[in-house]
C-alpha positions as CSV (number, residue, x, y, z in Angstrom):
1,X,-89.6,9.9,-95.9
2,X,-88.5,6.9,-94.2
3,X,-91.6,6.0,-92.5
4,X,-92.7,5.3,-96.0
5,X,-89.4,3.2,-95.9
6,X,-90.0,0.6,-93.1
7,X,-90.5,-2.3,-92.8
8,X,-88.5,-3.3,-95.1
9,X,-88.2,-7.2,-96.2
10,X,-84.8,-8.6,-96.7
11,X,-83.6,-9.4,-100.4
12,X,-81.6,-12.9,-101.3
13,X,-78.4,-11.8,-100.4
14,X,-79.0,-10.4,-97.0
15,X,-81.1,-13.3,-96.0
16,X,-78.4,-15.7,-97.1
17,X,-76.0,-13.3,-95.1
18,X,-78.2,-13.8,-91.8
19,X,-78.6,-17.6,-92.3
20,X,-74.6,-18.4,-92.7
21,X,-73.6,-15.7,-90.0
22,X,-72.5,-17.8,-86.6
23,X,-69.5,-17.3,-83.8
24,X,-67.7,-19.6,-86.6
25,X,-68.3,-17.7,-89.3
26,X,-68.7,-13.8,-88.6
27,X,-69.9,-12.0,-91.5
28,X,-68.5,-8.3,-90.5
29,X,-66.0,-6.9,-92.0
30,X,-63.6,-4.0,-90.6
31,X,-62.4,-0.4,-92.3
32,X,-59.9,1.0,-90.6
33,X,-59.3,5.1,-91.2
34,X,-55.7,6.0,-90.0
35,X,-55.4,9.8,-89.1
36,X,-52.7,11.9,-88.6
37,X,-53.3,15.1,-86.0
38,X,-55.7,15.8,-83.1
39,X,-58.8,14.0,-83.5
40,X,-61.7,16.4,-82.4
41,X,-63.9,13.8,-80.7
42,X,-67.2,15.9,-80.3
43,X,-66.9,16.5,-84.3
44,X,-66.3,12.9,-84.7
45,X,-69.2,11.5,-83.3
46,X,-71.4,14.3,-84.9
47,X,-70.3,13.7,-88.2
48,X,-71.2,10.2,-87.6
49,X,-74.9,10.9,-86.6
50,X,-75.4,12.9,-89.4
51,X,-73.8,10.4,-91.6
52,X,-76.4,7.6,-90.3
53,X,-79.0,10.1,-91.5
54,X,-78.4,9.4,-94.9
55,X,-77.9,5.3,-94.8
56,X,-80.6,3.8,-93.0
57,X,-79.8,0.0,-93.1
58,X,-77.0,1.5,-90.8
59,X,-79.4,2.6,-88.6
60,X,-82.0,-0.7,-88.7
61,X,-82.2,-4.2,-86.8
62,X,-83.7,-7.3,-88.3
63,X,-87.2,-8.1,-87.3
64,X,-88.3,-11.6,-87.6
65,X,-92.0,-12.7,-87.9
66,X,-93.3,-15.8,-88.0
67,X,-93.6,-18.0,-91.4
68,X,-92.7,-14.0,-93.1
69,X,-89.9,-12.7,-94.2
70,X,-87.4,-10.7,-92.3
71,X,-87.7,-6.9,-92.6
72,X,-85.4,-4.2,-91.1
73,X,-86.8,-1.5,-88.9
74,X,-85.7,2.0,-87.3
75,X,-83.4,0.9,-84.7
76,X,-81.8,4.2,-83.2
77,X,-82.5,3.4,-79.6
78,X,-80.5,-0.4,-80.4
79,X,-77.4,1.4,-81.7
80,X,-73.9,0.9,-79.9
81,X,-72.2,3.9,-79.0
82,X,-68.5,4.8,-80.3
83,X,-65.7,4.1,-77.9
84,X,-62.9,5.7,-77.2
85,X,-59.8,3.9,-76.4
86,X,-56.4,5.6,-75.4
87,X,-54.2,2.3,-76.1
88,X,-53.1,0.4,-79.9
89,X,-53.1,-2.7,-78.3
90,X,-54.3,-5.6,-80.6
91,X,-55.7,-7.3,-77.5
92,X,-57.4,-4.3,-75.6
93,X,-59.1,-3.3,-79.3
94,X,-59.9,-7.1,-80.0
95,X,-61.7,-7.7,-77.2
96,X,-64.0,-4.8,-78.2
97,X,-64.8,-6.4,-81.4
98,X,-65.2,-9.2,-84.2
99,X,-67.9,-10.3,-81.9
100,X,-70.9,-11.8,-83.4
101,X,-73.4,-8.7,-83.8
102,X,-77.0,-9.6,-82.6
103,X,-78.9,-7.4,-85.3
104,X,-82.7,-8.1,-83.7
105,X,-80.9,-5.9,-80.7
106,X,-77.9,-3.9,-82.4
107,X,-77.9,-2.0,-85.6
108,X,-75.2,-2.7,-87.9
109,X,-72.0,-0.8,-87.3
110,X,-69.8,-0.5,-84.4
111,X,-67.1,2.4,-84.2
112,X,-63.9,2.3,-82.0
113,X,-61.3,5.0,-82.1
114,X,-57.9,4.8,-80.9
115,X,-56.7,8.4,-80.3
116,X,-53.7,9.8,-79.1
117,X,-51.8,13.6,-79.6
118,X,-51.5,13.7,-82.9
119,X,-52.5,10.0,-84.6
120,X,-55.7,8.5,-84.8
121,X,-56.9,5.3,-85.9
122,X,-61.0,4.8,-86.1
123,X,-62.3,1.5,-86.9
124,X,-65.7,1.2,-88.2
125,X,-66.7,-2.4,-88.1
126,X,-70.0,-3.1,-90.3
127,X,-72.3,-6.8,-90.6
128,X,-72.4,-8.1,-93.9
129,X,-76.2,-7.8,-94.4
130,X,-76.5,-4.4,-94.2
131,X,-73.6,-3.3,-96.7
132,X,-70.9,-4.2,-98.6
133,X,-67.7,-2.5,-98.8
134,X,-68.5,-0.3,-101.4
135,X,-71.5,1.2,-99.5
136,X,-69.5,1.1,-96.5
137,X,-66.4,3.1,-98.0
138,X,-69.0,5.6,-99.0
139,X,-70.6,6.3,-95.7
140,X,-66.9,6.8,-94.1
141,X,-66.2,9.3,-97.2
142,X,-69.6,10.7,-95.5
143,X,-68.4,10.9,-92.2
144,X,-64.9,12.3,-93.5
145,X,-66.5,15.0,-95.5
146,X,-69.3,16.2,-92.4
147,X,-66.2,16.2,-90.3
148,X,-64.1,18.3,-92.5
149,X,-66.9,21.1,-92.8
150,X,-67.1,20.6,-88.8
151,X,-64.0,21.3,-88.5
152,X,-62.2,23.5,-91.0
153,X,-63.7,26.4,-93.5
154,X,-64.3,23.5,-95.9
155,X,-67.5,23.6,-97.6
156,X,-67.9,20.3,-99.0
157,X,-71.3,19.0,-100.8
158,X,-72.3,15.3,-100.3
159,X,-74.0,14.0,-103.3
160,X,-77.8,13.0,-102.9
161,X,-79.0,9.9,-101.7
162,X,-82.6,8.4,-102.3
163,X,-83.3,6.0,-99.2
164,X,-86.9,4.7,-101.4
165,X,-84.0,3.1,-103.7
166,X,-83.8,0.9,-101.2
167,X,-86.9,-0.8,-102.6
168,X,-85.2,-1.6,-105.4
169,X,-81.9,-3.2,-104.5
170,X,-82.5,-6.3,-106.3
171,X,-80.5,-6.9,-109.6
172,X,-82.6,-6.9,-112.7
173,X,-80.2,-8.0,-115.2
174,X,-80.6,-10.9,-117.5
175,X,-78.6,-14.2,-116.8
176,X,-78.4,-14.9,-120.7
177,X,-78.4,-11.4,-121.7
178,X,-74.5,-11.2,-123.0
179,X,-74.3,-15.1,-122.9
180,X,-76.5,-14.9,-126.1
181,X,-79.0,-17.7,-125.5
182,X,-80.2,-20.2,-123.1
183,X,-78.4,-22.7,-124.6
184,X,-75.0,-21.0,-124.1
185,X,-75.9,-19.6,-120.8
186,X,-77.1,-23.1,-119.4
187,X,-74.1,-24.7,-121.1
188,X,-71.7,-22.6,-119.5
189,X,-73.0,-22.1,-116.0
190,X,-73.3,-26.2,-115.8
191,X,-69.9,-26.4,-116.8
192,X,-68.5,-23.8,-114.3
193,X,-70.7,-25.1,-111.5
194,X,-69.2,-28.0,-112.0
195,X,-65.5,-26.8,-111.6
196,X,-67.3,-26.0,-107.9
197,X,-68.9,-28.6,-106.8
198,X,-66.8,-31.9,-108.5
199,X,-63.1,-30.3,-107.3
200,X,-62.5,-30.6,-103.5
201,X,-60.6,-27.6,-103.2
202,X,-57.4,-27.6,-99.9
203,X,-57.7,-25.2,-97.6
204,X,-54.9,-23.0,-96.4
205,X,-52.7,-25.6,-94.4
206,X,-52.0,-24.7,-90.5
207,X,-48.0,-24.6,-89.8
208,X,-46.2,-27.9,-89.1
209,X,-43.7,-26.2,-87.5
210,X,-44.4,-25.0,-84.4
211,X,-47.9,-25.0,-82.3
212,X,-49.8,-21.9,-82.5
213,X,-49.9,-21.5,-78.8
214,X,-46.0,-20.9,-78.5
215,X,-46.1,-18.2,-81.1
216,X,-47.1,-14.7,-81.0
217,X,-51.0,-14.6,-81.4
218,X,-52.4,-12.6,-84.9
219,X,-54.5,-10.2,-82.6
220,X,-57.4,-7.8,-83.4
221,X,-58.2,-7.9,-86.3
222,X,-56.9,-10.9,-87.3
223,X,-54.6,-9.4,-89.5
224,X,-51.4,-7.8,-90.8
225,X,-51.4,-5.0,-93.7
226,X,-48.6,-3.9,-95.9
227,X,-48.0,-1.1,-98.2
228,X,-45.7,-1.1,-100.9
229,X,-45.0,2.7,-102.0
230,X,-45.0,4.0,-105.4
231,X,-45.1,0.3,-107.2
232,X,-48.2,1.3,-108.8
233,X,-47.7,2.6,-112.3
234,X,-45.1,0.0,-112.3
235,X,-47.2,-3.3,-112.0
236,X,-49.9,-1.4,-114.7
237,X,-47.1,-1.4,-117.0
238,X,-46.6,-4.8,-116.1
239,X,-50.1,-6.0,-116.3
240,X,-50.3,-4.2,-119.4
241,X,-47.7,-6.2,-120.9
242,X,-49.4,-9.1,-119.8
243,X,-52.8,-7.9,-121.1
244,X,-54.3,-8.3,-118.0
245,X,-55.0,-5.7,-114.8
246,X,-53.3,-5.3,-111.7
247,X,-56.1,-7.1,-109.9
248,X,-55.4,-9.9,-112.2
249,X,-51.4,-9.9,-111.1
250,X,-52.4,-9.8,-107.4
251,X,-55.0,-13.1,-107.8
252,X,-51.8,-14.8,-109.5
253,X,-49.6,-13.8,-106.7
254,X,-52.5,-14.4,-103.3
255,X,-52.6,-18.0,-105.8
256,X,-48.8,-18.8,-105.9
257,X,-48.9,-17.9,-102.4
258,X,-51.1,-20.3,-101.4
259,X,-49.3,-22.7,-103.2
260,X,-46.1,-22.0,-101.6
261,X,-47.3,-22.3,-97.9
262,X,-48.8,-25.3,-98.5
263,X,-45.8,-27.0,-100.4
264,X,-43.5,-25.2,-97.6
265,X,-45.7,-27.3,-95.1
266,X,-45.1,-30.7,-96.5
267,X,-48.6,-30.9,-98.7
268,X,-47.9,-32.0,-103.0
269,X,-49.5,-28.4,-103.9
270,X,-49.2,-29.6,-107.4
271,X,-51.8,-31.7,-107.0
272,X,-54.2,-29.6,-104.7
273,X,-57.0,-27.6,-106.4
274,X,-56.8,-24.0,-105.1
275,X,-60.2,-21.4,-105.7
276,X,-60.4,-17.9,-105.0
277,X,-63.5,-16.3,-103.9
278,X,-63.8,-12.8,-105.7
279,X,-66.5,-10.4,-104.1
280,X,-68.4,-8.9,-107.5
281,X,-69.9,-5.4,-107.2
282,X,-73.7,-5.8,-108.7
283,X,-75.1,-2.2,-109.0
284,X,-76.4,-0.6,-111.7
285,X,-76.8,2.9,-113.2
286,X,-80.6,3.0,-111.3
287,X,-78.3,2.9,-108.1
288,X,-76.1,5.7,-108.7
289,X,-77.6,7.7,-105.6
290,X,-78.7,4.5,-103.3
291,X,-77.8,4.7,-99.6
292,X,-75.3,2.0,-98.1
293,X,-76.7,-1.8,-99.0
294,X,-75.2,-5.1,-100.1
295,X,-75.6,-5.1,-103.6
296,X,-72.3,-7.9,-104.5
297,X,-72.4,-11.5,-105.3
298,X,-69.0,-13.6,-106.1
299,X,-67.3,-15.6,-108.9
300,X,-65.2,-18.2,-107.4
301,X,-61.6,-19.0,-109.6
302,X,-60.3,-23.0,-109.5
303,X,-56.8,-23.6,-110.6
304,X,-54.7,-26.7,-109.8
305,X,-51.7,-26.0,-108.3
306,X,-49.1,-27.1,-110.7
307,X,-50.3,-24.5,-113.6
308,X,-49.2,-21.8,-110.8
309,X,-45.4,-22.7,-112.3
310,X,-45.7,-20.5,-115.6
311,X,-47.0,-16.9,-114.0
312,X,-47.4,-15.4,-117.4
313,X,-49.3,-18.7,-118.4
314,X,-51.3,-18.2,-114.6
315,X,-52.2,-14.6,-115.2
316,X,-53.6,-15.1,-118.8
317,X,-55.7,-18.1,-117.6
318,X,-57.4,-16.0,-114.4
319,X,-58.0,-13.1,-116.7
320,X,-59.8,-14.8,-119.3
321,X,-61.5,-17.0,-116.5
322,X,-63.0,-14.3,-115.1
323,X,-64.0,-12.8,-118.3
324,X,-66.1,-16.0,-118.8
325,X,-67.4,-15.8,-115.7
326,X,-68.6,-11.9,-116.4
327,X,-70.2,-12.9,-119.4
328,X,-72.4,-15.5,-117.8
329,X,-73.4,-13.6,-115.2
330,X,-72.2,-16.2,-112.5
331,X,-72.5,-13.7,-110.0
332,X,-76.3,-13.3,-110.5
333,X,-76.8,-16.7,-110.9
334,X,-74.7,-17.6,-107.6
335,X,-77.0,-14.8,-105.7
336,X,-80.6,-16.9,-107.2
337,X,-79.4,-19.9,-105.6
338,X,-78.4,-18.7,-102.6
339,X,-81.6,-18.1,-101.8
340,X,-81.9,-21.7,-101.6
341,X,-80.0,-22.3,-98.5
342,X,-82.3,-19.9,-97.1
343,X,-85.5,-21.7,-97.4
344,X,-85.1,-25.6,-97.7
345,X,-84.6,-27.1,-94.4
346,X,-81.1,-28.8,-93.5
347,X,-79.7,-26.6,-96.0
348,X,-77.7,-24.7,-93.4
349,X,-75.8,-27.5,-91.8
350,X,-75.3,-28.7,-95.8
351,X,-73.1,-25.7,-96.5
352,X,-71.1,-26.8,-93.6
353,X,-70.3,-29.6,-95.8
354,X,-69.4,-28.0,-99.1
355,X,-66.8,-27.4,-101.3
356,X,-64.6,-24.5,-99.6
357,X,-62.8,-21.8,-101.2
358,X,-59.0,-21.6,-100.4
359,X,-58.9,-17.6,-100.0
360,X,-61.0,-14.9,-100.7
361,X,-59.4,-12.0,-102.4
362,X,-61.7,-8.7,-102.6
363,X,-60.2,-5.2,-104.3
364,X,-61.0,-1.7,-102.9
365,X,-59.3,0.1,-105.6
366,X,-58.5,3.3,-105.8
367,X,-60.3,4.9,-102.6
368,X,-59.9,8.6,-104.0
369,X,-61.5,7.5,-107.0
370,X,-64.2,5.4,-104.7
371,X,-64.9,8.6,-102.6
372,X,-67.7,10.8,-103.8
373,X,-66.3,13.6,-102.2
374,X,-63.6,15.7,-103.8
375,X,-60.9,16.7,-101.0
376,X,-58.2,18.8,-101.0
377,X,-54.8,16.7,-100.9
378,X,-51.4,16.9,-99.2
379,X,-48.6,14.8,-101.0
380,X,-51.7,12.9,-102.5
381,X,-53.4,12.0,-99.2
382,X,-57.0,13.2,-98.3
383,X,-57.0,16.8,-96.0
384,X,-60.0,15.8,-93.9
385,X,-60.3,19.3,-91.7
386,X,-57.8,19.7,-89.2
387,X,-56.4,15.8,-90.3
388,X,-54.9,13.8,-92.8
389,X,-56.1,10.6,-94.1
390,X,-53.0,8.2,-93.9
391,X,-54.6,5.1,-95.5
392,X,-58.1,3.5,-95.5
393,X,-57.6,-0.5,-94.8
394,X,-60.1,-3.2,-95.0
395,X,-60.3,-6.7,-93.6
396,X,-62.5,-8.4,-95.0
397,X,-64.8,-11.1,-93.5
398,X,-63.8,-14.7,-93.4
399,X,-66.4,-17.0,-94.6
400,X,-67.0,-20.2,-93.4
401,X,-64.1,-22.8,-94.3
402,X,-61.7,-20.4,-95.4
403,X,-59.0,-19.4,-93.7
404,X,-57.5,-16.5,-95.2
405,X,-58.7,-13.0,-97.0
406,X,-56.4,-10.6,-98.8
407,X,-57.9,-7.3,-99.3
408,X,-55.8,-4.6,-102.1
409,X,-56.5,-0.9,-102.2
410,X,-54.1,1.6,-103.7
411,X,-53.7,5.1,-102.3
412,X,-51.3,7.9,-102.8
413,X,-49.1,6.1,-105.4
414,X,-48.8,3.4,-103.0
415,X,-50.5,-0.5,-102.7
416,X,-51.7,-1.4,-99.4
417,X,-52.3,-5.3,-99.1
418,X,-54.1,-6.4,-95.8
419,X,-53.9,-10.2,-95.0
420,X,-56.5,-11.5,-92.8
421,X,-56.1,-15.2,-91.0
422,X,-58.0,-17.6,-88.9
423,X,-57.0,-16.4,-85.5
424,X,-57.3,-20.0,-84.3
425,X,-55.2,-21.3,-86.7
426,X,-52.2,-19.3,-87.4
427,X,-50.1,-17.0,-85.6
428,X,-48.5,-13.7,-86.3
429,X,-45.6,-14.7,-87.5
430,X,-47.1,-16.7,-90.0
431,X,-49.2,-13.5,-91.5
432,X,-45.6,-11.6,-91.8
433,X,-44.1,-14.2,-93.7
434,X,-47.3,-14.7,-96.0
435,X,-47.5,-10.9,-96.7
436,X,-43.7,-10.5,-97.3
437,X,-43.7,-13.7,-100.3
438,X,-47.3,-11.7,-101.9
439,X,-44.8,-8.1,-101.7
440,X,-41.2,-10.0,-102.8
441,X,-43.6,-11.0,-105.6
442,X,-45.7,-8.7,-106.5
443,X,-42.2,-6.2,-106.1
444,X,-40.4,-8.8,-108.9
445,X,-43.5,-8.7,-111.3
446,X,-43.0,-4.4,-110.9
447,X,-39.0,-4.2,-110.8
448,X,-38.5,-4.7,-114.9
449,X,-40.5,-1.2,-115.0
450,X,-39.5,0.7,-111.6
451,X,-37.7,4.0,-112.3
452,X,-33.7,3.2,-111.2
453,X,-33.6,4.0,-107.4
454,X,-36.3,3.2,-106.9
455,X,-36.4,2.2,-103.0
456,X,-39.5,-0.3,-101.5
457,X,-40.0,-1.7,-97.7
458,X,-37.0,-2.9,-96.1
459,X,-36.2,-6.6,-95.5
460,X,-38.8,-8.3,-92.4
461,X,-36.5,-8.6,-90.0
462,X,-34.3,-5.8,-90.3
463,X,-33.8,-2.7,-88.4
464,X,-34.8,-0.7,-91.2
465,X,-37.8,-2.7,-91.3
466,X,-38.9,-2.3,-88.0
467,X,-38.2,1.5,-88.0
468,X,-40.2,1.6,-91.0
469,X,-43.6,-0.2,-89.4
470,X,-43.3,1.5,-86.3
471,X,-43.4,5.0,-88.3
């Protein structure tokens, strides 16, 4: 079937992808599986060929022609093998990645697994063009469920997957369909396009304090992640009572955050515009069974710092902003003309140029519930054959002019935030301290409906902290 398959021209979004991907500006993104037991390598890396089976644009390499589009092609011989590494050192595992992939000589996805007796951690580290996260969390789910019928008595059944819908990964739907006319529609996308281009948004400020160089360095993969255990039903009550979602609370927080460091480093945040830029998911019922693609666009959220005071005030505001942004279909119309930076000369070095976002802020959600695989659980985590799935944790990629990414998923009762920062820019330090105001806050939001006793992460800085994160 898949000869029928390729080539395969690029769509809007993955040529826009390939255009703004540079050594500044790496669109990949990293998933992270942490195990706990003896890895069996052999079933590893057999579970991941069969996995590739069933998602070819993992498999593929860009093929450019001359005055044509770009098309992927079989690339099988062009893929990177996985590699083994018996250390957890952020240096040792950063020098094998978040390296600018080359996708005319190297298919899309790069593995490395750090392995010891009994704790694993496998990082699967995908470009941009060829997924997005929800395709990517689905092909691990693949590899997790192959390697669990590898490896235990498990028979589990992978649902099917149609590789020719990859022919029809564009989105159909209407821009004015639930705008109700063109007049609304036009209306309302000139006047949000205008929050982004007339309001020069700050960028996340770099610390006065103290030069980077003299500080401990962020490391592979950039990042520092934090889970907050069983503070989940708590902040839905609270969101609830707010009429709003937990992913509304958390842009509110990443917002107020923002606005803190930069006031903390000498800036008037009350005057500084801050945007968020929200990854939106665009599939559609036709691509229920469609292989691992990029089918997401964003919305883009632009507050001025001193409405960040009332939170109540700051959470109603975000939720109905994004509900306006929904109903215009500001995604779709965002992915249209981004196909104009692909084709007008000089367009590249404009976006250089443009307004930034401050952050980007991108929600896995539940991953049991993302998982189309059913697997038996221990204490609410994942029994992958002869392992357990500790957490699945995402860093997602950091686009050009930002300088930080938060990335939420919730997992066995528990909230895992993961806070991703220009390497160049900030140290590690700095991450801590950013990722300990988003928990205090997120934490003080919950507490009002936490059962009494209720017992989070201890203090940064404490013993009891430090036991905890090296557990």
């Amino acid at each position: 079937m898949l000869h029928d398959l390729f080539p395969l021209p690029l769509n809007t979004i993955e040529r826009y992808v390939l255009c703004e991907d540079s050594k500044e500006c790496l669109w990949t993104f990293v998933i992270a599986a942490q195990l706990r037991g003896r890895l069996n390598r052999d079933a590893l890396e057999q579970a991941i060929e069969e996995a590739l089976e069933r998602h070819p644009l993992l498999d593929s390499v860009v093929e450019s022609r001359a005055l044509r589009t770009p098309v992927f092609v079989p690339g099988k011989d062009r893929r990177c093998p996985v590699k083994w590494v018996q250390t957890d050192d952020r240096a040792t595992v950063g020098s094998l990645t978040r390296h600018q992939f080359d996708l005319s000589r190297e298919t899309g996805l790069r593995v490395i697994v750090i392995s010891d007796n009994d704790r694993a951690t496998v990082h699967f580290e995908f470009h941009h063009c060829t997924t997005d996260g929800i395709g990517a969390i689905e092909f691990i789910c693949d590899v997790l469920a192959r390697y669990a019928n590898l490896t235990s008595d498990a028979n589990l059944d992978l649902p099917p997957l149609d590789p020719m819908l990859l022919r029809q990964r564009s989105v159909r739907a209407s821009l004015v369909e639930s705008a109700g006319s063109w007049s609304a529609f036009a209306s309302g996308l000139t006047r949000e396009t205008a929050k982004i281009l007339g309001r020069w948004t700050s960028p996340l400020a770099r610390n006065r304090e103290s030069r980077c160089e003299d500080r401990e360095p962020i490391g592979y993969p950039g990042s520092r992640s934090r889970r907050i255990p069983d503070v989940l039903k708590a902040l839905r009550r609270a969101a609830a009572a707010h009429n709003a979602t937990v992913n509304d609370l958390v842009m509110a927080s990443m917002m107020r955050m923002l606005h803190w460091w930069n006031d903390r480093q000498g800036q008037d945040a009350d005057r500084q515009w801050f945007r968020l830029y929200i990854p939106v998911n665009l599939r559609e019922p036709r691509h229920d069974h469609i292989p691992a693609v990029n089918l997401a666009s964003c919305v883009m959220l632009t507050h001025r710092g001193k409405s960040f005071h009332d939170v109540a005030g700051l959470t109603r505001n975000l939720s109905s902003h994004i509900g306006t942004l929904v109903r215009l279909r500001h995604e779709i119309a965002w992915q249209r003309v981004a196909a104009v930076f692909t084709i007008i000369p000089g367009m590249k070095a404009a976006m250089g140029i443009a307004p930034k976002s401050t952050a980007i802020v991108t929600n896995v959600g539940d991953l049991r519930r993302r998982f189309p695989v059913r697997f038996p659980s221990e204490d609410g985590r994942c029994v992958v054959g002869d392992v357990i799935l500790e957490d699945l944790i995402s860093s997602a990629p950091l686009r050009r002019g930002n300088h930080a990414t938060l990335s939420l998923s919730t997992y066995a009762g528990g909230l895992t935030l993961n806070l991703t920062l220009q390497p160049n820019g900030f140290s590690g330090q700095d991450c801590e301290e950013m990722l300990s105001w988003l928990e205090n806050d997120l934490v003080a939001i919950a507490t009002p409906f936490l059962p009494d006793g209720w017992q989070g992460n201890a203090p940064p800085g404490t013993p009891e902290f430090q036991a905890q994160h090296e557990s």
